[in-house]
C-alpha positions in Angstrom: 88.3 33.7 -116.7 89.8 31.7 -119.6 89.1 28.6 -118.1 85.7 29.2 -117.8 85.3 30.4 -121.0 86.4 26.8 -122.4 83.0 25.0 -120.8 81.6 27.6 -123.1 83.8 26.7 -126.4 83.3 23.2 -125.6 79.5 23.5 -125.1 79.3 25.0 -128.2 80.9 22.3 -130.0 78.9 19.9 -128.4 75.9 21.4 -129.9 77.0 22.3 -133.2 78.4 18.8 -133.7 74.6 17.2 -132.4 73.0 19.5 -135.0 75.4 17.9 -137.6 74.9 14.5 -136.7 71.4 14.9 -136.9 71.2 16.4 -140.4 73.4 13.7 -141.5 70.7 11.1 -139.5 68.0 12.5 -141.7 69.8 11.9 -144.8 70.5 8.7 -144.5 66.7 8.2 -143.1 65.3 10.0 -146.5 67.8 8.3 -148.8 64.8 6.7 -150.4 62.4 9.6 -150.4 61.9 10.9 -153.8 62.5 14.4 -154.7 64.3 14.6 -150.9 67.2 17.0 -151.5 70.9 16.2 -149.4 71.7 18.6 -146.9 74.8 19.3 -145.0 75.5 21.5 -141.8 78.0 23.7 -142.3 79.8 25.0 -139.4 81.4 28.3 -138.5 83.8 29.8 -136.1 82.4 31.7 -133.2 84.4 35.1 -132.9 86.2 35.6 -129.2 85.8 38.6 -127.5 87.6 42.0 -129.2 88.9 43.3 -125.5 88.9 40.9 -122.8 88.6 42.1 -119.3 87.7 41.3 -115.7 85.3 44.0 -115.3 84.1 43.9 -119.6 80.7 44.5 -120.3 80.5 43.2 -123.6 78.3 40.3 -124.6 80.5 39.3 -127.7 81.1 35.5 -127.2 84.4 34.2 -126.0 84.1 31.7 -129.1 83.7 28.3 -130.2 81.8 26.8 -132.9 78.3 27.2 -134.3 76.1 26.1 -137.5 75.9 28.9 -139.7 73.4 27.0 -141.8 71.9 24.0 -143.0 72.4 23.6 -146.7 70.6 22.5 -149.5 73.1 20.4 -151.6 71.4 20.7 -155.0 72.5 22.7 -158.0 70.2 25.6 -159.8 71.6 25.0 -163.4 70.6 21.5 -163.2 67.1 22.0 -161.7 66.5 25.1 -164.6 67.9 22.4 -167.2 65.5 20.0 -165.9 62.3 22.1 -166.2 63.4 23.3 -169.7 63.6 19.4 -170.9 60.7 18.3 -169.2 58.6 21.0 -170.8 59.7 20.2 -174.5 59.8 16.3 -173.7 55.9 16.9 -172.2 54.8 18.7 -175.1 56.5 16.4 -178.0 54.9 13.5 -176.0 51.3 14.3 -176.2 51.8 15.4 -179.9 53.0 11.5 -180.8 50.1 10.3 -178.4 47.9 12.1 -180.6 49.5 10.9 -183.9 49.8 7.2 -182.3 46.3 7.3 -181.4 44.5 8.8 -184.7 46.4 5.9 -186.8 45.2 3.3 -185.0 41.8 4.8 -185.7 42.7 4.4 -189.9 43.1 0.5 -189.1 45.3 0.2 -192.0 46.3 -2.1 -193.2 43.5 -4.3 -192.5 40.5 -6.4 -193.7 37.8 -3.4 -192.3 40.1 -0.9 -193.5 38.9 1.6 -196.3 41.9 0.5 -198.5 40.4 -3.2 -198.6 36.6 -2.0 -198.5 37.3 0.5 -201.7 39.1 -2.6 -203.5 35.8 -4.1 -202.8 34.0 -1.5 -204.3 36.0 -1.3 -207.7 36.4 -5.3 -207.7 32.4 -5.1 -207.9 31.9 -2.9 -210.2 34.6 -4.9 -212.6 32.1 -7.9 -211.6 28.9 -5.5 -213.0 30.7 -4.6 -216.1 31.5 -8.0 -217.0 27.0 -9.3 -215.7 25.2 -6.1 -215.9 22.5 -8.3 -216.1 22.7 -9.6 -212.9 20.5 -8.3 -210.5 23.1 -10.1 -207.4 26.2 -8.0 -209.0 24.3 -4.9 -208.9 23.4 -5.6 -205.1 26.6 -6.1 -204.3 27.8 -2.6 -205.8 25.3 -0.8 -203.7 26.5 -2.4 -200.7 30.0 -2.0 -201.1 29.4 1.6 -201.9 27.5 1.6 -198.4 30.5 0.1 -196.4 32.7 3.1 -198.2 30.4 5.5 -197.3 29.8 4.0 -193.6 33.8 3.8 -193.1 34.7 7.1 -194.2 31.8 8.4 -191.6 33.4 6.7 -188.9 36.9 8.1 -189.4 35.8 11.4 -189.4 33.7 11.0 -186.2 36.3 9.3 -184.3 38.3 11.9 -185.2 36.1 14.6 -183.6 35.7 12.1 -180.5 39.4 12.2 -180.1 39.5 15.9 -180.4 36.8 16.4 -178.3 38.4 14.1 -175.8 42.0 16.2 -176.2 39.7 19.3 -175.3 38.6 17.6 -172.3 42.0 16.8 -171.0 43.3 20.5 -171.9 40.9 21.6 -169.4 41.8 19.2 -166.7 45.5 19.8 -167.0 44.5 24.0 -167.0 42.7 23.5 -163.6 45.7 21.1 -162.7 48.5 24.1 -163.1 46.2 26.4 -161.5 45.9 23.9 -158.1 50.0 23.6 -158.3 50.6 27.6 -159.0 48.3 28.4 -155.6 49.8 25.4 -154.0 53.4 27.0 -154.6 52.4 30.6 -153.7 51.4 29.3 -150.1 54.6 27.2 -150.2 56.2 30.6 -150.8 54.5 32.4 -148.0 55.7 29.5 -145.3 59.2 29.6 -146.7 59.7 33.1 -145.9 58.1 33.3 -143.1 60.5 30.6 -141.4 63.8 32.0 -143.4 62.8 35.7 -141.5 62.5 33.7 -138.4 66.5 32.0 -138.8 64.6 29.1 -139.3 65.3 26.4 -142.0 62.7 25.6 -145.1 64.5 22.8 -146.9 61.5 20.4 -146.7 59.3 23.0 -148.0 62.0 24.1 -151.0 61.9 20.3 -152.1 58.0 20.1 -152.3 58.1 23.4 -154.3 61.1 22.2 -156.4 58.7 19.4 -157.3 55.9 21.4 -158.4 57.7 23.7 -160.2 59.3 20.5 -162.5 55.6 19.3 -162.2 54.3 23.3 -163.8 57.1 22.7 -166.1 55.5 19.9 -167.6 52.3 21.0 -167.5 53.1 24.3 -169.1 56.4 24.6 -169.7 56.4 27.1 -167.2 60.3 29.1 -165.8 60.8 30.0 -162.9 63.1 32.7 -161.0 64.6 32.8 -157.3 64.0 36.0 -155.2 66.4 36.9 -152.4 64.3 36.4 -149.7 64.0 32.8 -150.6 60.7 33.0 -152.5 60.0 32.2 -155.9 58.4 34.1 -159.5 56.8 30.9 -161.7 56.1 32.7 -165.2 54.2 30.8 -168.0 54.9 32.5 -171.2 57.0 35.3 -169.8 54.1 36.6 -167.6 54.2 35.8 -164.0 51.9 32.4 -162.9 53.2 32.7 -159.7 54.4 36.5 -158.0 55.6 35.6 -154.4 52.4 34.8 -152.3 50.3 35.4 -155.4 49.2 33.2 -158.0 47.1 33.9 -160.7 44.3 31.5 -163.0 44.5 30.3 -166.3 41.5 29.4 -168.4 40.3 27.4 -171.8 39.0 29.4 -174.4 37.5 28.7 -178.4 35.9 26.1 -179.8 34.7 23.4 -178.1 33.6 21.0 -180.9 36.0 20.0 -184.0 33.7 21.5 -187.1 33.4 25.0 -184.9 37.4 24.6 -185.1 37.3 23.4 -188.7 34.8 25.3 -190.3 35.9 28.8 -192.3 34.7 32.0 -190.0 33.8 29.9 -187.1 34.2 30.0 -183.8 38.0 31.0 -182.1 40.3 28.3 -182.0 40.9 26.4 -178.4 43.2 29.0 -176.5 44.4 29.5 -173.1 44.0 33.4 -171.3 44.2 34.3 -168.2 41.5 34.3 -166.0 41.9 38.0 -165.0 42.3 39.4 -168.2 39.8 37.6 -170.3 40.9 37.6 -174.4 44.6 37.8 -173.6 46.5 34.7 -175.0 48.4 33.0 -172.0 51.5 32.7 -174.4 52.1 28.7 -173.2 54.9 27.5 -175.2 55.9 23.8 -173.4 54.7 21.3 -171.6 51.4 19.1 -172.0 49.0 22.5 -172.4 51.5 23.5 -175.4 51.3 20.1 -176.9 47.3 20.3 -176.7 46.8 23.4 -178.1 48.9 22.5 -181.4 47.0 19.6 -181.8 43.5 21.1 -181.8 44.7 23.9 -183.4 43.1 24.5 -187.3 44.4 23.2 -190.4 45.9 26.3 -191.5 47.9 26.4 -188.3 49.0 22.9 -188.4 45.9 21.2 -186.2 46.6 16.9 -186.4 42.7 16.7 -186.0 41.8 19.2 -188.0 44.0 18.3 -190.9 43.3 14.4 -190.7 39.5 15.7 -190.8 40.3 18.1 -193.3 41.9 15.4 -195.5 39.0 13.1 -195.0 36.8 15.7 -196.5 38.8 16.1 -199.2 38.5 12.3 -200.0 34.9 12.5 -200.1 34.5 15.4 -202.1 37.0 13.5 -204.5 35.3 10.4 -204.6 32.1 11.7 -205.2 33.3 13.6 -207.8 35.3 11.4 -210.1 32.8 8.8 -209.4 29.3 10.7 -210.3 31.5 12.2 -213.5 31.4 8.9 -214.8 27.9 7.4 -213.8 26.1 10.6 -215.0 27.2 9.5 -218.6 25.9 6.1 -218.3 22.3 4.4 -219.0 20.0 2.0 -216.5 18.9 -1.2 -218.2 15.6 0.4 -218.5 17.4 3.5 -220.6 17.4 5.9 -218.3 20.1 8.6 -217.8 22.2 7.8 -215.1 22.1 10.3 -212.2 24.6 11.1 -209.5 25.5 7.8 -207.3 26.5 10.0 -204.5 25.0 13.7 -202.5 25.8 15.4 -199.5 23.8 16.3 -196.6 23.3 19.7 -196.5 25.1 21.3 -193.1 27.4 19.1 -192.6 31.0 18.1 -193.7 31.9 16.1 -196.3 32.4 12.9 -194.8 29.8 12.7 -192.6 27.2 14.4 -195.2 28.4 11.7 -198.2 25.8 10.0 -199.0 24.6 6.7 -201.6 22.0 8.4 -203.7 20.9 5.5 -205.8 19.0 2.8 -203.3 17.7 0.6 -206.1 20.4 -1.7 -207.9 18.1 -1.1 -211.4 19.1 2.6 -210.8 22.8 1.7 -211.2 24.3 2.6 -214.6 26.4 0.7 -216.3 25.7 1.4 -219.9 28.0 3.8 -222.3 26.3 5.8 -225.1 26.0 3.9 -228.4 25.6 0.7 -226.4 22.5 -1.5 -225.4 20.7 -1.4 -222.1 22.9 -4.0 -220.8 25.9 -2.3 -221.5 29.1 -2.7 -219.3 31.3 0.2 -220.4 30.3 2.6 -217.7 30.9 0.4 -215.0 33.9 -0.9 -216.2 35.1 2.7 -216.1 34.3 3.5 -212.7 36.3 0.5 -212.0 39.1 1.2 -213.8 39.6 3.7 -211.1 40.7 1.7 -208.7 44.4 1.8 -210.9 43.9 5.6 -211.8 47.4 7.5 -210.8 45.2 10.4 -209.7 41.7 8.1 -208.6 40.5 7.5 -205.1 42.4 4.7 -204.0 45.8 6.5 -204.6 44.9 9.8 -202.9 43.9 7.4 -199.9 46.9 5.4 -199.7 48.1 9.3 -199.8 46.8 10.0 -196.4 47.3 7.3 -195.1 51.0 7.4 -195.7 51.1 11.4 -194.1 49.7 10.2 -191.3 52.0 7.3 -191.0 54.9 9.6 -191.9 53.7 12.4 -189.3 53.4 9.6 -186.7 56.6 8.1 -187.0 58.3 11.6 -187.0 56.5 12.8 -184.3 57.0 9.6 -182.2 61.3 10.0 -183.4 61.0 13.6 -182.1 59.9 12.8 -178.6 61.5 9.6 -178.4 64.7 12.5 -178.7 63.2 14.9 -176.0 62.4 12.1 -173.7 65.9 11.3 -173.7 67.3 14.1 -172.7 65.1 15.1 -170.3 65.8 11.4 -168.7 69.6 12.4 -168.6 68.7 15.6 -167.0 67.0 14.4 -164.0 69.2 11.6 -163.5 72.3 13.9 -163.2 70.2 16.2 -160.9 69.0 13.3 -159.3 72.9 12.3 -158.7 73.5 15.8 -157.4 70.5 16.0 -154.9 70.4 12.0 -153.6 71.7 10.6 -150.7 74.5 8.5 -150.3 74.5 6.7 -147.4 78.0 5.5 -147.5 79.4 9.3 -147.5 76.6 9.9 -144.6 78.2 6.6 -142.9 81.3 8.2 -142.4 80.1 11.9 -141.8 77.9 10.5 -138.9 81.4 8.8 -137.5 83.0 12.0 -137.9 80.8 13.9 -136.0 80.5 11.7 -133.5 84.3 11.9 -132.5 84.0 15.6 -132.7 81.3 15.3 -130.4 83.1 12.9 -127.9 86.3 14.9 -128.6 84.4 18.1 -127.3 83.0 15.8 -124.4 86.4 15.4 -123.6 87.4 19.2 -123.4 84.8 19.3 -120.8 85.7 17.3 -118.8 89.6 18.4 -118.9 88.5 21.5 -118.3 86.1 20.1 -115.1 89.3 18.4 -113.4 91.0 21.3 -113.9 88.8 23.7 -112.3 88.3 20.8 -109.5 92.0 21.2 -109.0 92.0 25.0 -109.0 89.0 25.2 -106.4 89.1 21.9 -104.1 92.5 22.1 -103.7 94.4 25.5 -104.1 95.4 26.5 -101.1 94.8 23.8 -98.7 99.0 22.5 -98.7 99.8 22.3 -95.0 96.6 21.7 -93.7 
């Protein structure tokens, strides 16, 4: 009986070491596959039989050697470290876009900048002061005050383009997570229905491993391993992803910059859930995160928002100081000076700034006691252009936040970016193949596979001897 039950250990050997060498075959054949994952067959013993017997009716093996499994060689801590790096690195990344990308739109410093175009402006009307009588010098005051005005409006709509355009891709990236959570609740669904069958899902746990690090960066999202193999993706604490179920986000609020902007508008841009409309979303990381801060409103720290806010402000200052001054002047034909600039009515202070004189004559540049061709006026309007508090400081002021808020934000994810780069390459040193180590695994389970050849054929001869030829001396 023993000797028959050795075909059977060594059969079993045979096969285990097969399955082996094949896992090992598919390692070294995905060694270049991203996201692939090493596995490694572990083998077990095969328990003999508790009380041999001729006549024994029990179906316990007489032993050998089985895979118990096929196992994933990768390492939880470093995949959760991983998705927490990549969420803060995602989200500090689209901040410094945004920062990056609104001070390109100041073009300073430049020729077309509004630093050189409001030198311009005071340089002519130091000109006027100096040839009020010219009619050329009073031309060119209205037109630099033009190419002020014209500037200022085109910062402030580029801003809301760029805002709007943010908006745009918050939306994209929302209908992105919702395509990878469903995409990961089916992946859950195959994975435990081949796990209940004894089956392996390794394939399938390295495609969801990738969309969880890819949810991650979308929306900073966490994620938690059941015991039947499945997985719980939450996004803000609340579950994205339950098992087989996966659940919708959606983009809420404003949808243009002065709704965001204005005092009592309309909600700021939000994400809720689909199912439970009103309810915040609570996303904290990734790109969606990162979005959401900037378009927020000024008072909560918006980029946009401020930067627009900011270029309000300007206007509102420079029409200020400006018409302060050129109200107390005279035309050359002795009338009261008026307001050079006004606002368009609904709308903000940028865009609605206005030149209200069109006629050079209607420029004054006369001070009281003086005659109509008085300079003093416009010599003060151009004194501003040195003022500690005038226009052309509080613009360099702006400029320099921005500047400051750029850098900063570019140093912050510069930081992130580099520590989610060392996470995923020690992960990726944990999960990749080495082809050298599967070199010499594939060897050894070759000679375990010839070795248990061997057995059977040792035990073959012997059971040749035991029936061809016991019992046959004398013949």
């Amino acid at each position: 009986m023993s000797t028959f039950s050795g075909l059977s250990t060594a059969l079993s050997s045979l096969i285990a070491q097969r399955q082996a060498l094949e896992v090992a075959g598919q390692n070294v054949a995905n060694a270049k596959t991203a996201g692939y994952t090493r596995q490694r067959a572990e083998l077990g013993a095969v328990a003999g039989a508790g009380m041999p017997a001729v006549f024994s009716t029990s179906d316990v093996s007489t032993g050998g050697v089985r895979v118990d499994n096929v196992a994933r060689l990768g390492d939880v801590f470093l995949d959760a470290r991983l998705r927490t790096t990549t969420a803060s690195a995602s989200s500090l990344g689209v901040i410094a876009d945004a920062a990056a990308e609104l001070e390109k739109t100041l073009g300073e410093p430049s020729d077309t900048g509004l630093s050189a175009q409001l030198d311009t402006l005071w340089s002519a009307w130091n000109d006027l002061a100096a040839t009020p009588d010219k009619e050329a010098a009073r031309a060119v005051v209205l037109e630099a005050t033009t190419a002020v005005v014209d500037r200022l409006a085109t910062l402030r709509t580029e801003t809301a383009t760029q805002w709007g355009a943010s908006r745009d891709k918050l939306t994209a990236l929302v209908d992105q997570v919702n395509a990878s959570a469903a995409s990961v609740a089916d992946l859950n669904e195959q994975i435990r229905a081949i796990t209940a069958s004894g089956g392996t899902a390794n394939e399938l746990m390295d495609a969801r491993d990738a969309l969880a690090v890819q949810l991650s960066g979308l929306a900073g999202a966490t994620v938690q391993t059941r015991a039947d193999g499945q997985v719980d993706v939450l996004v803000g604490g609340t579950p994205l992803v339950s098992g087989a179920t996966a659940r919708s986000l959606t983009v809420a609020g404003s949808t243009q910059l002065d709704e965001a902007t204005a005092p009592g508008g309309a909600q700021a841009v939000h994400v809720e859930w689909a199912h439970r409309p009103g309810v915040p979303a609570g996303v904290d990381g990734g790109q969606v995160a990162g979005l959401l801060t900037v378009l927020a409103p000024a008072e909560s720290g918006g980029l946009y928002a401020d930067v627009a806010a900011s270029y309000d402000e300007f206007a509102t200052d420079l029409a200020t100081r400006v018409n302060a001054i050129h109200t107390t002047g005279r035309t050359p034909d002795g009338a009261a000076g008026g307001p050079l600039f006004t606002f368009e009515a609904g709308m903000s202070a940028a865009l609605g700034l206005r030149v209200a004189v069109t006629d050079p004559a209607g420029l004054a540049t006369a001070g009281s006691g003086e005659g109509a061709l008085g300079g003093s006026v416009a010599a003060e309007i151009a004194a501003l252009a040195d003022a500690a508090d005038g226009p052309s400081s509080a613009w360099t002021a702006i400029v320099v936040d921005l500047g400051v808020r750029t850098a900063s934000a570019g140093a912050r994810a510069d930081v992130a970016e580099a520590v989610r780069a060392s996470a995923d390459a020690r992960r990726t040193a944990q999960i990749s193949v080495d082809t050298d180590e599967e070199t010499i695994n594939m060897l050894a389970f070759q000679r375990a596979y010839e070795g248990a050849a061997r057995v059977l054929t040792a035990v073959d001869e012997m059971l040749d001897t035991l029936i061809n030829r016991t019992g046959v001396v004398g013949r």
